[in-house]
N, CA, C and O of each residue as an XYZ file, in Angstrom:
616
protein
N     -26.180    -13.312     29.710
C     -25.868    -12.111     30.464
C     -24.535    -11.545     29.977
O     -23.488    -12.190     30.028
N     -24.632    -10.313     29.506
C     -22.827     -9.547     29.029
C     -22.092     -9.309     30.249
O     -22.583     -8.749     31.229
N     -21.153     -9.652     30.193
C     -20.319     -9.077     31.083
C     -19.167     -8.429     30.316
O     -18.681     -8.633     29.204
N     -18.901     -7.572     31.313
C     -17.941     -6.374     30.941
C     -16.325     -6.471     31.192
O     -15.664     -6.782     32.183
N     -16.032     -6.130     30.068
C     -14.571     -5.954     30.273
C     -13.657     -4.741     30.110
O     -14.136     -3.910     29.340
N     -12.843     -4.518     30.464
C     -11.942     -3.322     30.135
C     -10.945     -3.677     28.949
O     -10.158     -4.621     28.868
N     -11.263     -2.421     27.856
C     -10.180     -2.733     27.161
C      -8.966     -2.423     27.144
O      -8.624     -1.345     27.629
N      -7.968     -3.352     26.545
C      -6.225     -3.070     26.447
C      -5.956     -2.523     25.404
O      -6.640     -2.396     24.388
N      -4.547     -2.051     25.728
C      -3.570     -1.729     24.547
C      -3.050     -3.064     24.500
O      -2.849     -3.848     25.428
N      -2.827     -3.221     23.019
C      -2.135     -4.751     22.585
C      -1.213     -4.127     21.605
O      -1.474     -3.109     20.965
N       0.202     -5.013     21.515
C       0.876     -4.742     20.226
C       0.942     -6.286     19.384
O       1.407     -7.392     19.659
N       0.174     -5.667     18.162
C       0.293     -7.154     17.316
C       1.221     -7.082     16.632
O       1.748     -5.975     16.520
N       1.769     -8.208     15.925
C       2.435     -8.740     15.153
C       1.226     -8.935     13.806
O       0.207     -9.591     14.019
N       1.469     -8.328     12.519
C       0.940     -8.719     11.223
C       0.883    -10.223     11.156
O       1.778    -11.020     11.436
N      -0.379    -10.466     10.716
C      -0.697    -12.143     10.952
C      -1.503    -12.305      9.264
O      -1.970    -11.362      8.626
N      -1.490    -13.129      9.020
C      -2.274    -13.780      7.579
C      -3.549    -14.323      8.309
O      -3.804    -14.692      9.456
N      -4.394    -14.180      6.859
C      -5.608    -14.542      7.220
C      -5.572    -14.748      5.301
O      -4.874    -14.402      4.348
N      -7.303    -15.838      5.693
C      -7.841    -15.845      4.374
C      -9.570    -15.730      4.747
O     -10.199    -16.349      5.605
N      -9.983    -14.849      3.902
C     -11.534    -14.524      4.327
C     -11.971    -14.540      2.075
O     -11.394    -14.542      0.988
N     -13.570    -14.544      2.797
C     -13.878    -14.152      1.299
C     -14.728    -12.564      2.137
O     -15.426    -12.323      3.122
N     -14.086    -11.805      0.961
C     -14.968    -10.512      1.607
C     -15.832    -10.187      0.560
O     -15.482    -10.436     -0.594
N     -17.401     -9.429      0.901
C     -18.535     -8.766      0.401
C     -19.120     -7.882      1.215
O     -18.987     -7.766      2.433
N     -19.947     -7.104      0.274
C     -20.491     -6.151      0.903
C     -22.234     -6.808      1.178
O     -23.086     -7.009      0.313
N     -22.340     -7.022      2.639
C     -23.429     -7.641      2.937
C     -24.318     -6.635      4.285
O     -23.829     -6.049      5.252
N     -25.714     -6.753      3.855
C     -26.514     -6.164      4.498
C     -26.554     -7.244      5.821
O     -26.436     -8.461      5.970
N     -26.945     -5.303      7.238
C     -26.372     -6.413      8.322
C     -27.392     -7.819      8.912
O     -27.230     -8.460      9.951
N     -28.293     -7.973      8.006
C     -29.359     -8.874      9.156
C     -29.063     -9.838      7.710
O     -30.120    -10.277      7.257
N     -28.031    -10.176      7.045
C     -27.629    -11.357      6.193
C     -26.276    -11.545      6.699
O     -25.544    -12.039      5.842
N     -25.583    -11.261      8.053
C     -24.493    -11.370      7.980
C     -24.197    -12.849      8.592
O     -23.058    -13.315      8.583
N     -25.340    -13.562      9.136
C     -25.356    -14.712      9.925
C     -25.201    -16.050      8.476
O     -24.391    -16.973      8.557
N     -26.102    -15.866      7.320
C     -25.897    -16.830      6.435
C     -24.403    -16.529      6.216
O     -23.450    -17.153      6.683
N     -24.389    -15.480      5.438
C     -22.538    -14.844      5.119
C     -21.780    -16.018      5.868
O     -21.855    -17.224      5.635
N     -20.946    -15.282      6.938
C     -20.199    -15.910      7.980
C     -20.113    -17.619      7.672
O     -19.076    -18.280      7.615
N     -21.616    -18.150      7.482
C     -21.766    -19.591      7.302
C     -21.190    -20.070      5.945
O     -20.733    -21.205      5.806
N     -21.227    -19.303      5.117
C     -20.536    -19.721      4.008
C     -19.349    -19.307      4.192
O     -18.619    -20.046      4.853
N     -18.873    -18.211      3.752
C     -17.963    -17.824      4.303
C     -16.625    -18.774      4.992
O     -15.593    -19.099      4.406
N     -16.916    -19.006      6.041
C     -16.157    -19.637      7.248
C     -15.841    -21.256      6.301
O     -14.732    -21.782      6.398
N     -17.065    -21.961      5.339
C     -17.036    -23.171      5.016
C     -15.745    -23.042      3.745
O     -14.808    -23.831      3.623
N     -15.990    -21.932      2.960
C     -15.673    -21.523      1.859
C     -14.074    -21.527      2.056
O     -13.464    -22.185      1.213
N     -13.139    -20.743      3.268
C     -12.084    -20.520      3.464
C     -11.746    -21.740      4.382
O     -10.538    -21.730      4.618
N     -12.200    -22.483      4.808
C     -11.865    -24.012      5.281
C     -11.602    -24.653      4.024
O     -10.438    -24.952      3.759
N     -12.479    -24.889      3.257
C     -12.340    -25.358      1.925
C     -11.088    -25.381      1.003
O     -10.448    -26.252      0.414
N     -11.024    -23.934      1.155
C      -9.473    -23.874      0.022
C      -8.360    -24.054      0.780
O      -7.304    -24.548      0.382
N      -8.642    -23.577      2.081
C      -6.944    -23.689      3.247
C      -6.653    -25.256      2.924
O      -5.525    -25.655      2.631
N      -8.106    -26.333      3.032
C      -7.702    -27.889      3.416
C      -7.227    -28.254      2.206
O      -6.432    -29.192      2.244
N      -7.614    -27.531      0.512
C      -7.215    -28.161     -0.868
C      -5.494    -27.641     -0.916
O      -4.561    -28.311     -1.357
N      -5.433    -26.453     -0.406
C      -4.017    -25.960     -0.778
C      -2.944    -26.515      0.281
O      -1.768    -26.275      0.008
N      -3.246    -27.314      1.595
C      -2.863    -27.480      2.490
C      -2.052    -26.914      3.353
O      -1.007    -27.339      3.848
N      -2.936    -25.351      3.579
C      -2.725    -24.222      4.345
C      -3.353    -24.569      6.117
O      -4.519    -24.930      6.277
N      -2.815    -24.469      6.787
C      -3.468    -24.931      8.126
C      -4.192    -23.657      8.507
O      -3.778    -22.644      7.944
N      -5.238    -23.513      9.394
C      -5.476    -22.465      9.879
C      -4.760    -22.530     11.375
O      -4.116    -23.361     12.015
N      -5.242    -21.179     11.563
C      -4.159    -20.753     12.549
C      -5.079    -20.155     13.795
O      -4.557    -19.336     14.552
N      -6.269    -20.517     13.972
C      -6.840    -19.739     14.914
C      -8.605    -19.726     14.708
O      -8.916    -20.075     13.569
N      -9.619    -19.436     15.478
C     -10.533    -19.028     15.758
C     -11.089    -18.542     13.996
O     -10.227    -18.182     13.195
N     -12.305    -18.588     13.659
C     -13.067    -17.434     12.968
C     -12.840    -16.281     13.093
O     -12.556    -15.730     14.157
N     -12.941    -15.730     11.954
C     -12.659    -14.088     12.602
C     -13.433    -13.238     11.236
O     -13.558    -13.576     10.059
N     -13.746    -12.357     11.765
C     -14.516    -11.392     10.419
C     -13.800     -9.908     10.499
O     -13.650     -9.100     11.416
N     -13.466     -9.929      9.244
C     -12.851     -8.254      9.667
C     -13.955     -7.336      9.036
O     -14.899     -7.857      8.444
N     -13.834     -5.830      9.169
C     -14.893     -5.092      9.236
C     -14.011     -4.049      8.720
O     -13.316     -3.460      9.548
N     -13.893     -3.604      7.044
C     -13.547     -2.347      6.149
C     -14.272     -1.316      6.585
O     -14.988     -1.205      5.590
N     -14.637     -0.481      7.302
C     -15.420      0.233      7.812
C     -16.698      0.414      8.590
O     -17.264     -0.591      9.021
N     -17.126      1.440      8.773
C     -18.595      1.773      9.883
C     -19.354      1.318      9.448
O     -19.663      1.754      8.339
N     -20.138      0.184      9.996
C     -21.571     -0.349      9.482
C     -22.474      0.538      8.653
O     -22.075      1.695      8.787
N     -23.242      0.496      8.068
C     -24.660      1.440      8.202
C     -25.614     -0.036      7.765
O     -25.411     -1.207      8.087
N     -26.413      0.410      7.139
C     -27.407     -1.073      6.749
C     -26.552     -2.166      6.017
O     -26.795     -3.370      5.931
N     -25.689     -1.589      5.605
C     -25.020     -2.717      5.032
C     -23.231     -2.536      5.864
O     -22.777     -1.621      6.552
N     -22.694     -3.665      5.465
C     -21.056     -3.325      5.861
C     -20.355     -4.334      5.129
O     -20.820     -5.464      4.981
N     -18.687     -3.780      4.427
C     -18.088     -4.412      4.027
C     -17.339     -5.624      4.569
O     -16.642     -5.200      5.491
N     -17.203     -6.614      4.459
C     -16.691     -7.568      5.704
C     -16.436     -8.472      4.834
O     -16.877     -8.865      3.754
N     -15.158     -8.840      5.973
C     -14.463    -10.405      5.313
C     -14.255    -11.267      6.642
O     -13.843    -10.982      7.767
N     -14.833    -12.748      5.885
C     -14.950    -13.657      6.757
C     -14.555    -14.583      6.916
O     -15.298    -15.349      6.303
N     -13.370    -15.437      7.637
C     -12.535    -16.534      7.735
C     -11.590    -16.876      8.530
O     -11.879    -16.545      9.680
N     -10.628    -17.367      8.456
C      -9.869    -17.787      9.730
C      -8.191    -17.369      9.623
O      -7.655    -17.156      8.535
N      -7.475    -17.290     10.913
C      -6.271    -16.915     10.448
C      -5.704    -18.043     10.011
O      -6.016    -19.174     10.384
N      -4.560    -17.659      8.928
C      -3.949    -18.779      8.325
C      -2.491    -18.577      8.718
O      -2.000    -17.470      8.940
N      -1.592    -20.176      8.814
C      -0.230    -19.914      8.936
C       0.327    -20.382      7.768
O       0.433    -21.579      7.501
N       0.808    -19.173      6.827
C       1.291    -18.851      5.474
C       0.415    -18.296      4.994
O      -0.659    -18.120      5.568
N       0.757    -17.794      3.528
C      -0.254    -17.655      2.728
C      -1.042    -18.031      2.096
O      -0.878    -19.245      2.210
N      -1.966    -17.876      1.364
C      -3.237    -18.822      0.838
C      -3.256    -18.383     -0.633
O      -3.407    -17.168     -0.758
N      -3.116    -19.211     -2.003
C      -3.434    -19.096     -3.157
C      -4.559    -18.249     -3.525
O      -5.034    -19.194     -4.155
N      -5.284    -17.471     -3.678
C      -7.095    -16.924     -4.020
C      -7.533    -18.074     -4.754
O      -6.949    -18.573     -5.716
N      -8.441    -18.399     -4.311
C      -9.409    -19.717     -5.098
C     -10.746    -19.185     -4.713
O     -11.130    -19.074     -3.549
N     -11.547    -18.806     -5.966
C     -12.728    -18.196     -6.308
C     -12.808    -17.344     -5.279
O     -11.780    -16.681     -5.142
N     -14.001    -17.031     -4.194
C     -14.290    -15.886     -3.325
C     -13.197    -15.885     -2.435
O     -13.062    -14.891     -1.723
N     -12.195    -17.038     -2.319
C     -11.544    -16.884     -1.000
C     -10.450    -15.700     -1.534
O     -10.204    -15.657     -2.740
N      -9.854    -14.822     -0.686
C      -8.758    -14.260     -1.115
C      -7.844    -14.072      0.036
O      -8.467    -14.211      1.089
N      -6.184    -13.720      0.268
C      -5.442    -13.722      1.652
C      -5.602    -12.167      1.932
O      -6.157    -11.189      1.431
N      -4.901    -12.452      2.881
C      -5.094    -10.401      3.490
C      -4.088    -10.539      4.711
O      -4.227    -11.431      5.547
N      -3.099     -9.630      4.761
C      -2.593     -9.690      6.001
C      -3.239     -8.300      6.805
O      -3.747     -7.220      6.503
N      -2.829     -9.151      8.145
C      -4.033     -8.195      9.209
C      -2.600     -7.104      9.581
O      -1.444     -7.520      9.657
N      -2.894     -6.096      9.716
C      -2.081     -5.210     10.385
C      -1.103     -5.298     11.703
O      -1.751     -5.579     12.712
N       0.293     -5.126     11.932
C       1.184     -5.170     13.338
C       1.166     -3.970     13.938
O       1.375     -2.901     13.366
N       0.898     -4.132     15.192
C       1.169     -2.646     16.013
C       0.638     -2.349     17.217
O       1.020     -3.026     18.171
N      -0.335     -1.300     17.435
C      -0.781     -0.609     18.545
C      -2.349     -1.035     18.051
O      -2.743     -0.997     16.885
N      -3.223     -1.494     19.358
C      -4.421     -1.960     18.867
C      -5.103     -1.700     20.204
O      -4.216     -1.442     21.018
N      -6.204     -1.662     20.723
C      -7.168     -1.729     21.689
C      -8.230     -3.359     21.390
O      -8.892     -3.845     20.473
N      -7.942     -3.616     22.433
C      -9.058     -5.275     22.212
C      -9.503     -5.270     23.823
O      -8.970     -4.987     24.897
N     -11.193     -5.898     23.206
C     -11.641     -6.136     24.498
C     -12.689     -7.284     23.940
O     -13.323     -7.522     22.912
N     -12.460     -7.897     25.366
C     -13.285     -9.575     25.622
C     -15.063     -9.088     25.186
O     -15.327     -7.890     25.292
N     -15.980     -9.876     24.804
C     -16.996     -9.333     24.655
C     -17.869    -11.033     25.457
O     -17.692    -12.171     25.021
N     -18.480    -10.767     26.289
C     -18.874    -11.971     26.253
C     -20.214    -11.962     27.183
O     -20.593    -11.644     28.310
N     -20.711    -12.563     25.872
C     -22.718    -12.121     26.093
C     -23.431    -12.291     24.876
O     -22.614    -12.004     24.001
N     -24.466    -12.589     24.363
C     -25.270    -12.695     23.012
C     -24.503    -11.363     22.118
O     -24.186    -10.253     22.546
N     -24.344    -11.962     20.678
C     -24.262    -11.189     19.742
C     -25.214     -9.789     19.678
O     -25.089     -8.571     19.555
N     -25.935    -10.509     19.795
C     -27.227     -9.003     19.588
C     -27.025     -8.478     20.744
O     -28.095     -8.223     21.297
N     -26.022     -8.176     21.413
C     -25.495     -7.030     22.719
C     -24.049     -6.386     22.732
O     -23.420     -5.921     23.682
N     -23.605     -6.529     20.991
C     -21.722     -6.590     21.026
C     -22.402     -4.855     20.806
O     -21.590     -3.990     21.135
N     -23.253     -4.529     20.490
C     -23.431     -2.904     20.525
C     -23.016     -2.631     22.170
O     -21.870     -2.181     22.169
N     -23.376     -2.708     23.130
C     -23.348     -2.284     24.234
C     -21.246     -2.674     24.482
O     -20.637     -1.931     25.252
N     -20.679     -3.513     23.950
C     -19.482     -3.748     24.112
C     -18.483     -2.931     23.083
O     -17.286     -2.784     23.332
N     -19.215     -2.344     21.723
C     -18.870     -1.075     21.142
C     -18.956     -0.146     21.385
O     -18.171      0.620     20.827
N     -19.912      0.416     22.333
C     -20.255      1.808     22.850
C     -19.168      2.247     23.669
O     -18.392      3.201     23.617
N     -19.386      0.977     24.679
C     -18.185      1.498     25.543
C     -16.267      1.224     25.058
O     -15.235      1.722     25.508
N     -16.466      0.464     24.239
C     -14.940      0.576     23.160
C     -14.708      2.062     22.716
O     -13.610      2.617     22.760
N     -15.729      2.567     22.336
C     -16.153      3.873     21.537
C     -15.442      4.901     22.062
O     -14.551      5.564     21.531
N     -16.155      5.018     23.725
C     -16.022      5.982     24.954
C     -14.715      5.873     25.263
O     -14.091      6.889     25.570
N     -14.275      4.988     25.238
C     -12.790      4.257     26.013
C     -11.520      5.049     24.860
O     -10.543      5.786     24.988
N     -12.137      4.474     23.918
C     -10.845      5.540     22.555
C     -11.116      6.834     22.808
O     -10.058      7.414     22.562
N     -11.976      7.689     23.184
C     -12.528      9.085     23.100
C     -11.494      9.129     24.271
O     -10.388      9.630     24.067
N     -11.830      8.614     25.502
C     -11.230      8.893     27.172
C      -9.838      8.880     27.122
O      -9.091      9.589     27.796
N      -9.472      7.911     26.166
C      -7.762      7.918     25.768
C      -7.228      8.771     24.885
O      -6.024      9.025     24.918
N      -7.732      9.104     24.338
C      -7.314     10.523     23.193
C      -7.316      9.682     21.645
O      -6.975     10.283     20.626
N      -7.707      8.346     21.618
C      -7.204      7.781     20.539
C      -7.876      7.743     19.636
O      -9.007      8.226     19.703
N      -7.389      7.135     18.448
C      -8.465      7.220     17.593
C      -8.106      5.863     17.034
O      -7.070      5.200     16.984
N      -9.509      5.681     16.586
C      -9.614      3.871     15.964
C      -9.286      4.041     14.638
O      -9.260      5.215     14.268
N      -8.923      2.848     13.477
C      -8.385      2.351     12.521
C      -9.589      2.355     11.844
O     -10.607      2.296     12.532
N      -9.714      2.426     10.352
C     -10.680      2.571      9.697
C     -10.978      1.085      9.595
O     -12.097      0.949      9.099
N     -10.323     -0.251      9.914
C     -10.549     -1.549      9.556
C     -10.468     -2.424     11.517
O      -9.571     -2.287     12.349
N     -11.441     -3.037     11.601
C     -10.976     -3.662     12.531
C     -11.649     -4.742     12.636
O     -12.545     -4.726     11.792
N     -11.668     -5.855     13.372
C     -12.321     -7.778     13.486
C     -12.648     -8.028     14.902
O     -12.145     -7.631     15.953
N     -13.381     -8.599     14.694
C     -13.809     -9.985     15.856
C     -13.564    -11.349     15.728
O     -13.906    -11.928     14.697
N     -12.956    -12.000     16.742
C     -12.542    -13.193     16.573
C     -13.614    -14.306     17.577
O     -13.775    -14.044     18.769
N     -14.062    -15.118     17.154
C     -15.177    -15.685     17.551
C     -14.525    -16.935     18.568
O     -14.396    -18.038     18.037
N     -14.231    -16.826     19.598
C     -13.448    -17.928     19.963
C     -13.998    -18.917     20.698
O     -13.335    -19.784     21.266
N     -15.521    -18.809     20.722
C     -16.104    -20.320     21.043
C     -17.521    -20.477     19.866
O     -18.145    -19.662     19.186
N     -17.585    -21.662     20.030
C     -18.744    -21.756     19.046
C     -20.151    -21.523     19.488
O     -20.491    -22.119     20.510
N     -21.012    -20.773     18.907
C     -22.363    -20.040     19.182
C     -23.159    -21.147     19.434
O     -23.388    -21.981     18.558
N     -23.692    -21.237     20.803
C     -24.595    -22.034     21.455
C     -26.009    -22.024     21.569
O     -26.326    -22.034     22.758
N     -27.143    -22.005     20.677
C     -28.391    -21.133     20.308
C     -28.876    -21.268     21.696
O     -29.469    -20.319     22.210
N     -28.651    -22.493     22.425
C     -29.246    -22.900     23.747
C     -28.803    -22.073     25.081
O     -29.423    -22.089     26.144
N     -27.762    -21.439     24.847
C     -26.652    -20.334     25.750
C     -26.485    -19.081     24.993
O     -25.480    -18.514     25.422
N     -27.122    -18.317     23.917
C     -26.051    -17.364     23.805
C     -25.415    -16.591     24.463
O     -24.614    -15.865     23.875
N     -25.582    -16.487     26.047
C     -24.907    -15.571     26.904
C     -23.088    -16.355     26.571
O     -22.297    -15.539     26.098
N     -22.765    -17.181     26.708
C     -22.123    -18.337     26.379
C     -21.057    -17.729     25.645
O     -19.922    -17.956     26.064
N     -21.203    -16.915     24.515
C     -20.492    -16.761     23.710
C     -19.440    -15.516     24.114
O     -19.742    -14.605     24.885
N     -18.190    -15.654     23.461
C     -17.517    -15.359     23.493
C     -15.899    -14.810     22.456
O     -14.919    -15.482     22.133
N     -16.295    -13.083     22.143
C     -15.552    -12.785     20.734
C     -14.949    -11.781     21.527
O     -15.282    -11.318     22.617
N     -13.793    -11.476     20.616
C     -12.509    -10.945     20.700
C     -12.736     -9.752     19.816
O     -12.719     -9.950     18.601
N     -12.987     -8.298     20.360
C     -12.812     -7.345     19.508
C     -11.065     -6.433     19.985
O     -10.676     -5.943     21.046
N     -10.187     -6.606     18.130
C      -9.811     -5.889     18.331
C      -9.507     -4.949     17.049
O      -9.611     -5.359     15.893
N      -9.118     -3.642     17.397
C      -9.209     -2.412     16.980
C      -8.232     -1.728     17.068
O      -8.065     -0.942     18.001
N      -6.977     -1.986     15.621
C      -6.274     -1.167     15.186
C      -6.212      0.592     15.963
O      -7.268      1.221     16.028
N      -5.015      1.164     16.449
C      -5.152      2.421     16.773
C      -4.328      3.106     15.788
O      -3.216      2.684     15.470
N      -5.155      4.753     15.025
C      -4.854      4.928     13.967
C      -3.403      6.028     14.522
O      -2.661      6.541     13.684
């Protein structure tokens, strides 16, 4: 079951991350993520970079059948590039984030109204923004789950 949240203004602090990013069609984004996520564990544990947080996928722009995306975890320091993995720092500032928590296949209904909410505020969203996955996907619960959208304000 989704339940609803209201979103905030947040001010971040620029944070490191290491993701491997591609341009992946959206009904392959579930293998992705799985590599992905293994791939940037991988090099953080060889370079002995700790991570710093939750999964997280960032999102280079508006979906359409496909979307650019990078997938991995925040890191504390920076990370060497070792093959697909590469670092990226995430942006500091003015952001809108809201709790999403309900099956994946319903974060549309938790974008719509993100959508409405920037329109109602006068704002306008960032051409780049992430979800942070902060419990692990329960096939037996997905109501269960629980991600973190937030969204750079441009």
């Amino acid at each position: 079951m989704l339940q609803t949240h209201q979103p905030e203004i947040v001010t971040l602090d620029p944070h490191p991350v290491a993701l491997v990013r591609e341009i992946v069609r959206m009904d392959a984004l579930p293998p992705f993520f799985g590599r992905a996520f293994g791939a940037v564990a991988r090099a953080a544990g060889l370079q002995g970079v700790p991570l710093a947080g939750p999964p997280i996928a960032v999102y280079f722009g508006m979906p359409t059948e496909t979307v650019d995306v990078g997938a991995g975890f925040p890191t504390v320091g920076g990370l060497t590039p070792d093959a697909d993995v590469v670092p990226l720092i995430l942006p500091g500032g003015r952001a809108a984030q809201v709790l999403h928590e309900g099956p994946y296949d319903e974060m549309s209904v938790t974008y719509g109204r993100l959508m409405e909410w920037f329109a109602e505020q006068g704002l306008t969203p960032a051409p780049m923004m992430w979800e942070s996955y902060l419990n692990e996907p329960d096939p037996a619960a997905p109501e269960e789950a629980k991600t973190l959208i937030v969204w750079p304000i441009a």
